[in-house]
C-alpha positions as CSV (number, residue, x, y, z in Angstrom):
1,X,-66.4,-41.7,-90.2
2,X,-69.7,-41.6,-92.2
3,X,-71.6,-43.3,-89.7
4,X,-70.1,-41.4,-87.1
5,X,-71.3,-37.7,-89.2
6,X,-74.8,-39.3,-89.6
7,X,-75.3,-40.1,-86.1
8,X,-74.0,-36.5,-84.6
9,X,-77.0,-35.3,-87.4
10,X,-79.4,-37.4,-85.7
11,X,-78.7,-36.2,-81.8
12,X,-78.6,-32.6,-83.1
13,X,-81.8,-33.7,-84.8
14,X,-83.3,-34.9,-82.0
15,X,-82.3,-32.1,-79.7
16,X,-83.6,-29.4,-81.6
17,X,-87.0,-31.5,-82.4
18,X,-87.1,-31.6,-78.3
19,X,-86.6,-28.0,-77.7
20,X,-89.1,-26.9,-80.0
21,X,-92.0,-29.3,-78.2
22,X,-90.7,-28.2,-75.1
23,X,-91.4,-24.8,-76.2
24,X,-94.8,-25.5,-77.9
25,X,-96.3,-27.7,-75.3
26,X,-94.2,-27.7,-72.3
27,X,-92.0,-30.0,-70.3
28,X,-94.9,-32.9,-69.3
29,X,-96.6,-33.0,-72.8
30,X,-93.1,-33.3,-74.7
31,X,-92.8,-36.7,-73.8
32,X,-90.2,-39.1,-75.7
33,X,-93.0,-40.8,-77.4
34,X,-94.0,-37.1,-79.2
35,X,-90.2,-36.3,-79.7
36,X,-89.9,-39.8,-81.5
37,X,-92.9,-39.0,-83.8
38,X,-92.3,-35.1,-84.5
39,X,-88.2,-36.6,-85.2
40,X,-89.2,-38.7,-86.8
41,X,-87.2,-41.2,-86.1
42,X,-87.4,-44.8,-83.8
43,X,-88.0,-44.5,-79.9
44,X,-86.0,-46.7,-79.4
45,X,-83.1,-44.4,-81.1
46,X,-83.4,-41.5,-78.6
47,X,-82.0,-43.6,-75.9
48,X,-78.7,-44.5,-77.7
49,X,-77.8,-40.6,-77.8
50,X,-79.8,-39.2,-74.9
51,X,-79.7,-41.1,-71.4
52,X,-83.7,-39.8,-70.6
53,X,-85.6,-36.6,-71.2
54,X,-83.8,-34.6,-68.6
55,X,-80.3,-35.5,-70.3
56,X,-81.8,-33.4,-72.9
57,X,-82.8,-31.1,-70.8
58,X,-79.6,-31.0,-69.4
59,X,-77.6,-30.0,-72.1
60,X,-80.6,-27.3,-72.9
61,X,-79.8,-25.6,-70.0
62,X,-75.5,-26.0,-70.3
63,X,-76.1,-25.0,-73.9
64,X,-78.2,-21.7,-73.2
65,X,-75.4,-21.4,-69.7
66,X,-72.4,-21.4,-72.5
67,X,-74.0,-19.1,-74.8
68,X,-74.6,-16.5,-72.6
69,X,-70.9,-17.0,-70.6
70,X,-69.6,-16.4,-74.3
71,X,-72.5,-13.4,-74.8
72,X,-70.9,-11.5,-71.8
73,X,-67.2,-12.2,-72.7
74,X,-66.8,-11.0,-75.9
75,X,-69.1,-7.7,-74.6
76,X,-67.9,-7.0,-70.8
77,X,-65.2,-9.0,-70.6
78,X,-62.7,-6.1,-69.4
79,X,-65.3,-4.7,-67.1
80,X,-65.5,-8.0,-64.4
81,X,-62.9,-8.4,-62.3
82,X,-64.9,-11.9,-59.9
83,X,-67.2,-14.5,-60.4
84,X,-69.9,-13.0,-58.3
85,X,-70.2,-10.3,-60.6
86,X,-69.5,-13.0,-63.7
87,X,-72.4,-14.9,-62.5
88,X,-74.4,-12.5,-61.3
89,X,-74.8,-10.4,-64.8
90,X,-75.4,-14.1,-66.5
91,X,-78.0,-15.0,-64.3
92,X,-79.5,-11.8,-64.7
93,X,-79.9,-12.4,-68.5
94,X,-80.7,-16.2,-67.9
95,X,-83.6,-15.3,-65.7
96,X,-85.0,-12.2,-68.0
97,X,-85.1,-14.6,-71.5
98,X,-86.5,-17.6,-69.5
99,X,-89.2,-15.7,-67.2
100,X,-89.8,-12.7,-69.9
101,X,-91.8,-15.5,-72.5
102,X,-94.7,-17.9,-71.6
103,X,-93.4,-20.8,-72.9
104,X,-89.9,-20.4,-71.6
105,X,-91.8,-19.9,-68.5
106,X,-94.3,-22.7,-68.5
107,X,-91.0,-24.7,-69.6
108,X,-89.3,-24.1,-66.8
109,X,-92.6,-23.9,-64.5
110,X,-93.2,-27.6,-65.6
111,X,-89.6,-28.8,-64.6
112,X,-89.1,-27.0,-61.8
113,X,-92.7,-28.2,-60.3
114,X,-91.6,-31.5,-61.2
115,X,-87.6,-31.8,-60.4
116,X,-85.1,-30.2,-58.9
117,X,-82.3,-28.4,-60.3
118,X,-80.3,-29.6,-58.3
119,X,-79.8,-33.1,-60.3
120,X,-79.2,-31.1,-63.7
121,X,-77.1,-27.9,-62.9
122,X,-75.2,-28.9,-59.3
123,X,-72.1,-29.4,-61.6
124,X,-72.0,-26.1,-63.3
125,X,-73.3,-23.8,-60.4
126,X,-70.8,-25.6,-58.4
127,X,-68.2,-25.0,-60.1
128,X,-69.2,-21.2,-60.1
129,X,-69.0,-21.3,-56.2
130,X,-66.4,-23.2,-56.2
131,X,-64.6,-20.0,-58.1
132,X,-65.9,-17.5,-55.2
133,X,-64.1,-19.4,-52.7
134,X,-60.7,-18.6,-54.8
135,X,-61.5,-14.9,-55.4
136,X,-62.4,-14.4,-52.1
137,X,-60.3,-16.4,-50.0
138,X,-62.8,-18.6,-48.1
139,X,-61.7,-21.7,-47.2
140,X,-64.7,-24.3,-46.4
141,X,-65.2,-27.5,-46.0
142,X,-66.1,-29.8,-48.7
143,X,-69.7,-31.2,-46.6
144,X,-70.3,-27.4,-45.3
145,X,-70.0,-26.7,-49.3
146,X,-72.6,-29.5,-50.6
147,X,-74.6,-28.3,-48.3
148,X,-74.4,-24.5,-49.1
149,X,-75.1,-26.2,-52.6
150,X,-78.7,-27.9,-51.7
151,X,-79.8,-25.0,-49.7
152,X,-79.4,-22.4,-52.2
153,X,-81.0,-24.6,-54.9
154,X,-84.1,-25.7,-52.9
155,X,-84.2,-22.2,-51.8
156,X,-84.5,-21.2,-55.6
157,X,-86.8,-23.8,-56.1
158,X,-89.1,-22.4,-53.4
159,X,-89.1,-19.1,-54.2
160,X,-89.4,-19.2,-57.9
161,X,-92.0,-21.9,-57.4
162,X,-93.9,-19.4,-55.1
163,X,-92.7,-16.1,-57.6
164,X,-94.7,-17.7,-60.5
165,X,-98.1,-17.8,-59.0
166,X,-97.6,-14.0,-59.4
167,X,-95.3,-12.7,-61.7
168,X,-96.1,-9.0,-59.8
169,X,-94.6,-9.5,-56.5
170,X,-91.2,-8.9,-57.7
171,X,-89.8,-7.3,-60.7
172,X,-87.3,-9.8,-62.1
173,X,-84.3,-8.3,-62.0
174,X,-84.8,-7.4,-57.9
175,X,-85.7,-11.2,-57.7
176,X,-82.2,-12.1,-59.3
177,X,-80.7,-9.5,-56.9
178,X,-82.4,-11.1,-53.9
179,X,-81.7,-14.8,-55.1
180,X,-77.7,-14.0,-56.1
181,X,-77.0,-12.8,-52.6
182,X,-77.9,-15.9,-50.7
183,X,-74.6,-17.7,-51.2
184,X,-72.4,-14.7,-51.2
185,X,-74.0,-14.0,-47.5
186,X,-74.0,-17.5,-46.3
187,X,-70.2,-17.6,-47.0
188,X,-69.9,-14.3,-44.7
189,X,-68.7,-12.3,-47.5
190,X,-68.9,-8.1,-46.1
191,X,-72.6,-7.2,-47.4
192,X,-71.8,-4.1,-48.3
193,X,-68.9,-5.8,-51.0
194,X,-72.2,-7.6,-52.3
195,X,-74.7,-5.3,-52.8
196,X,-72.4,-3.1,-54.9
197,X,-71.2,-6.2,-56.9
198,X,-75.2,-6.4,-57.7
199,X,-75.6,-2.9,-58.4
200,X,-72.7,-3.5,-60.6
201,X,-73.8,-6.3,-62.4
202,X,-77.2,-4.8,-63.6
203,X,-75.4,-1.5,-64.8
204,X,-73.5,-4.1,-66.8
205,X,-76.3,-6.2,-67.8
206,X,-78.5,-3.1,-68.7
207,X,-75.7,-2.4,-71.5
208,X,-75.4,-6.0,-73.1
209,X,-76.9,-7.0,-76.2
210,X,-78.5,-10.7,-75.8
211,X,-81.5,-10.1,-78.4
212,X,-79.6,-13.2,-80.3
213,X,-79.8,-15.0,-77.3
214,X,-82.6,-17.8,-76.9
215,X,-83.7,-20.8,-74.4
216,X,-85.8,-23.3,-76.4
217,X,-86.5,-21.6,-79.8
């Protein structure tokens, strides 16, 4: 049981160690080698609790998901009636903590530049999607739905790659608007239903407190 308690100390350890170099020095810098030194602790022990650096960074990004899901719960739980809204008012305070700092930002620059999100968050966000189909009654296919899936990420991917060359051309809570309708549209739900979930969701967001909310540090 001992050994057990020591070795959850030393993955908690080590992911805290790796989220505070991602945050100094970004994703490329912040390689396993540096995580093993600033840890202090063997390389070879990383791999025997974390797969590879993006398993970390996979469990950054479900941690921060889960904090915020809990964030809008125990604040606006009575005032969301569907997961478009649900998801809509969480990415809208994902997005503002992540592009709202420089090293969140370079962070997720870095990752996004090099990977897709695809590999890391396809579980979660499809899940999410998977909930519109109930609220909504849309039946679909399960190919027609992995493909709904890789188009919306790689058209995140594109445009957020293309948004941070210049932070101006959008604020970034009409770039959340712009990005959360893709799917809603491309499952032919009425447009009008969506745009006044999105109005909806940043009245909501605009009243939730998520100053204890944080990405990397």
């Amino acid at each position: 049981m001992a050994t057990n308690k020591k070795g959850d100390l030393t993955k908690e350890h080590i992911y805290q160690t790796s989220k505070t170099l991602f945050y100094k020095i970004g994703y490329t810098k912040a390689t396993l080698s540096k995580i093993s030194h600033e840890a202090s602790v063997p390389i070879g022990l990383i791999p025997y609790h974390f797969t590879n650096k993006d398993h970390i960074v996979s469990m950054i990004y479900s941690d921060f998901m889960r904090s915020i899901d809990e964030c809008i719960e125990a604040q606006m739980k009575d005032e969301i009636d569907n997961s478009i809204l649900f998801h809509a008012v969480q990415e809208r305070i994902y997005f503002q903590i992540i592009l709202n700092d420089e090293n969140n930002l370079r962070f997720y620059h870095e990752f996004l530049n090099k990977k897709s999100n695809y590999r890391i968050l396809n579980f979660l966000i499809g899940e999410r999607y998977r909930q519109y189909l109930i609220d909504f009654e849309i039946e679909i296919d399960e190919t027609t739905f992995t493909a709904l899936l890789h188009a919306d990420f790689g058209a995140r991917r594109e445009f957020f790659l293309y948004y941070m060359k210049d932070l101006n051309i959008m604020d970034i809570q009409d770039a959340v608007s712009f990005l959360h309708g893709i799917v809603p549209r491309l499952l032919k739900i009425d447009q009008k239903r969506v745009d006044e979930i999105l109005e909806k969701s940043f009245e909501i967001y605009t009243r939730i407190d998520c100053r204890d909310l944080c990405f990397l540090i």
